[in-house]
N, C-alpha and C positions, 0 to 999 in steps of 0.2 A: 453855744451854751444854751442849755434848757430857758425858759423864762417859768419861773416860780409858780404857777398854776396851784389855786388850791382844785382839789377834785374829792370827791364825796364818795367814800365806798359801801357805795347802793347797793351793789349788787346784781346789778339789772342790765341787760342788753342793748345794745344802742340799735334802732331799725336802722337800715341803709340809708334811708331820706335824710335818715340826722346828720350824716356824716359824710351823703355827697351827694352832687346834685341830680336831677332826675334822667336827665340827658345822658351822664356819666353810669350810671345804675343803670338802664335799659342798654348800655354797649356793655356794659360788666359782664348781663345776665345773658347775654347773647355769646361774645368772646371770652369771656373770661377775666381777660387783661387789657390795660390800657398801658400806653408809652406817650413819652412827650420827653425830644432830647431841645437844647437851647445852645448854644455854640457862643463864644466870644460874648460874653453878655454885660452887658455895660448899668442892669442891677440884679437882685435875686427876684425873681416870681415862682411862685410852685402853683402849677396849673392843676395839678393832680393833690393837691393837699385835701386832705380830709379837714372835716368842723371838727374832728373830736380836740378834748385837752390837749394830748399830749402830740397827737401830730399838727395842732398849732403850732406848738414850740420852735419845733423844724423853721419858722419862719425869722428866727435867731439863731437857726445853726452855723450862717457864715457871717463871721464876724468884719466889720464894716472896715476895719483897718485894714483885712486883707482885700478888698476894693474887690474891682471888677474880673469875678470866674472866668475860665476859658469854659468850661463847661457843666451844664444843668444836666444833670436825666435823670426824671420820673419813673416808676414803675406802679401802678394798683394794681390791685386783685382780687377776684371775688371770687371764693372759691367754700365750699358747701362744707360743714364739719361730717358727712355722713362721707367723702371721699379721701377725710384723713383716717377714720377712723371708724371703722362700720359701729361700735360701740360710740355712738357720739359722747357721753358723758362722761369719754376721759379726754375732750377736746375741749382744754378748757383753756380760762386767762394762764392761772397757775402753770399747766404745763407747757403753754407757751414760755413762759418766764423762765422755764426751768433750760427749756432748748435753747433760747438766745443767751444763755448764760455757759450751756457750758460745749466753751470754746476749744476746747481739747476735741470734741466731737467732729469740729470742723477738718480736722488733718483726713486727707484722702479724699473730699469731697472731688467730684467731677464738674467740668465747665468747660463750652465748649468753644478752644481757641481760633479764632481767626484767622491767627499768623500759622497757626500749623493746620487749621481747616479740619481738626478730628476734635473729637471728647478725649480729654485729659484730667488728669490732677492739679484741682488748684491750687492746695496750701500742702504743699512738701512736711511741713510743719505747723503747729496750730495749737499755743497755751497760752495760760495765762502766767504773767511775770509777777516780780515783788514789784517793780515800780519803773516809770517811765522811760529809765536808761539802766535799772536792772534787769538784767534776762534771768536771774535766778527762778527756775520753776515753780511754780508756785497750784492746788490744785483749784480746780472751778471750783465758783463758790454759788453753788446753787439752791442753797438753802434758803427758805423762809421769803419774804416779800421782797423786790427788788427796789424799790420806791428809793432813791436815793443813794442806791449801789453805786461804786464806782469799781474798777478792775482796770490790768492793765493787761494787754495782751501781747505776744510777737506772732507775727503772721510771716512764713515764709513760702513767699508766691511762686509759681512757675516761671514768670515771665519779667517780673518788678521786683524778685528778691526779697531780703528779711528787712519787715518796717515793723517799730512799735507802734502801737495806739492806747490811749485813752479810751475807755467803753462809759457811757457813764447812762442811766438803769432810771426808770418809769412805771412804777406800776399801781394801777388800782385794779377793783372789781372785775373790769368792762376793758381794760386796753391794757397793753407792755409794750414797749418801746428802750430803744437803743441807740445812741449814736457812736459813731468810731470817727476818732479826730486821731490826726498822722503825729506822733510823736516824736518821733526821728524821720526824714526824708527818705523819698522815695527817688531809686536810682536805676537807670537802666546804663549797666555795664558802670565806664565812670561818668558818667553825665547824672548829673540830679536833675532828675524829672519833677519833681515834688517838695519843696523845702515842706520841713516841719511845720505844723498846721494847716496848711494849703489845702488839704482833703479832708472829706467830711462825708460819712453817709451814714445815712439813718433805715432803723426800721420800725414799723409800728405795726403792732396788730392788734385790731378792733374786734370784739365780740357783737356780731350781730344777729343774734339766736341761734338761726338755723348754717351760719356763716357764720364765716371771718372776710373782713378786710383787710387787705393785707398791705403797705406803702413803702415803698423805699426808695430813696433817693441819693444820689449823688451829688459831691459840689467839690469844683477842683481848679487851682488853677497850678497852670505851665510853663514854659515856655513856650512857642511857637516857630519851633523849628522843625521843617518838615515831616521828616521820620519818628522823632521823638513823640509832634502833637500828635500823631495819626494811630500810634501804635497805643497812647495815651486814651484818646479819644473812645477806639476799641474797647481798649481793655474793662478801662471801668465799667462800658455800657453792659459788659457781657458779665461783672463781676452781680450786678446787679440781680442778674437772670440767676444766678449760679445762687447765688446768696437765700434767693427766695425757694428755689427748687431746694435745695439743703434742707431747708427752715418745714419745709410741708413735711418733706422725707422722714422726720423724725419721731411723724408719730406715730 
């Protein structure tokens, strides 16, 4: 769950120094990207958390009842608004908001699997529903400011099959953000991999003038049974990669 943040719509760009450290910003401007995975974690820490508002929140996306993750994975990015979009000035908050909004977009995206070792299709299917345990199709709702949106979606994976989510929507000036919380379990074959709420990830995208930062994150827990955790483990880390390559793609 978000935590309440008031945020001011300034207008204004955040520098990189505001939002992450300087150590982390000279490996950004050099690679690109940074990773940080955490295994069986006995509390949440986000190493790669940005200062901004909204990807503070993230620091309440796993709710304390659901106790101790099987697994953390980080991703940042820093990537140049002149390589999404040679017209930089339609590389904006707004049309970030607009892409992480509309989730019908997502059907046919590519990721690439592990278990099969090629680039495939990750989401077979990919809308938004009327509500949590309704799959009645419903269209994205990508209109006007996201700040408070909530939406519900079905995601039908290659590998993990069809789960709803909760999306629930962040937006000022300067940042949009996302989180997806598992509303129905996640099952491989007949084994439930994932009871409802157990999974969590988030996206945030930071306007930093001539950039964006970009963060997402993972949080999940399983069971621990061999084939299950490993194929688990996998998956999310790569759904992560796939998620953000999608999100750049689109503009």
């Amino acid at each position: 769950m978000f935590l309440g943040f008031t945020v001011l719509f300034s207008g204004f760009a955040f520098s990189p120094l505001d939002v992450t450290t300087e150590s982390n910003y000279e490996k950004l401007k050099s690679s690109g990207s940074l990773q940080s995975q955490q295994f069986d974690c006995s509390d949440v820490k986000l190493s790669l958390l940005p200062k901004s508002p909204f990807a503070q929140g993230f620091k309440y996306i796993w709710p304390s009842k659901n106790k101790n993750p099987a697994l953390i994975g980080e991703n940042l990015y820093l990537i140049p608004k002149s390589k999404l979009n040679s017209d930089t000035s339609k590389v904006t908050i707004e049309k970030a908001s607009q892409i992480i909004r509309s989730i019908s977009k997502m059907q046919g995206m590519q990721y690439y699997s592990n278990g099969e070792k090629r680039w495939t299709t990750l989401y077979k299917d990919a809308y938004c529903i009327k509500g949590p345990k309704d799959k009645t199709r419903v269209s994205d709702n990508t209109l006007g400011n996201a700040n408070g949106q909530v939406q519900y979606c079905l995601l039908n994976d290659n590998s993990l099959g069809k789960t709803n989510y909760k999306l629930s929507y962040r937006q000022s000036d300067e940042e949009v953000s996302v989180e997806f919380e598992n509303v129905t379990s996640v099952s491989i074959g007949p084994i439930t991999g994932v009871s409802a709420g157990n999974l969590r990830i988030g996206l945030d995208v930071i306007d930093c003038g001539d950039d964006f930062l970009v963060y997402t994150v993972v949080i999940a827990k399983y069971p621990s049974i061999g084939l299950i955790e490993n194929k688990l483990k996998n998956s999310f880390s790569a759904r992560l990669s796939a998620i953000y390559n999608w999100f750049i793609n689109q503009f």
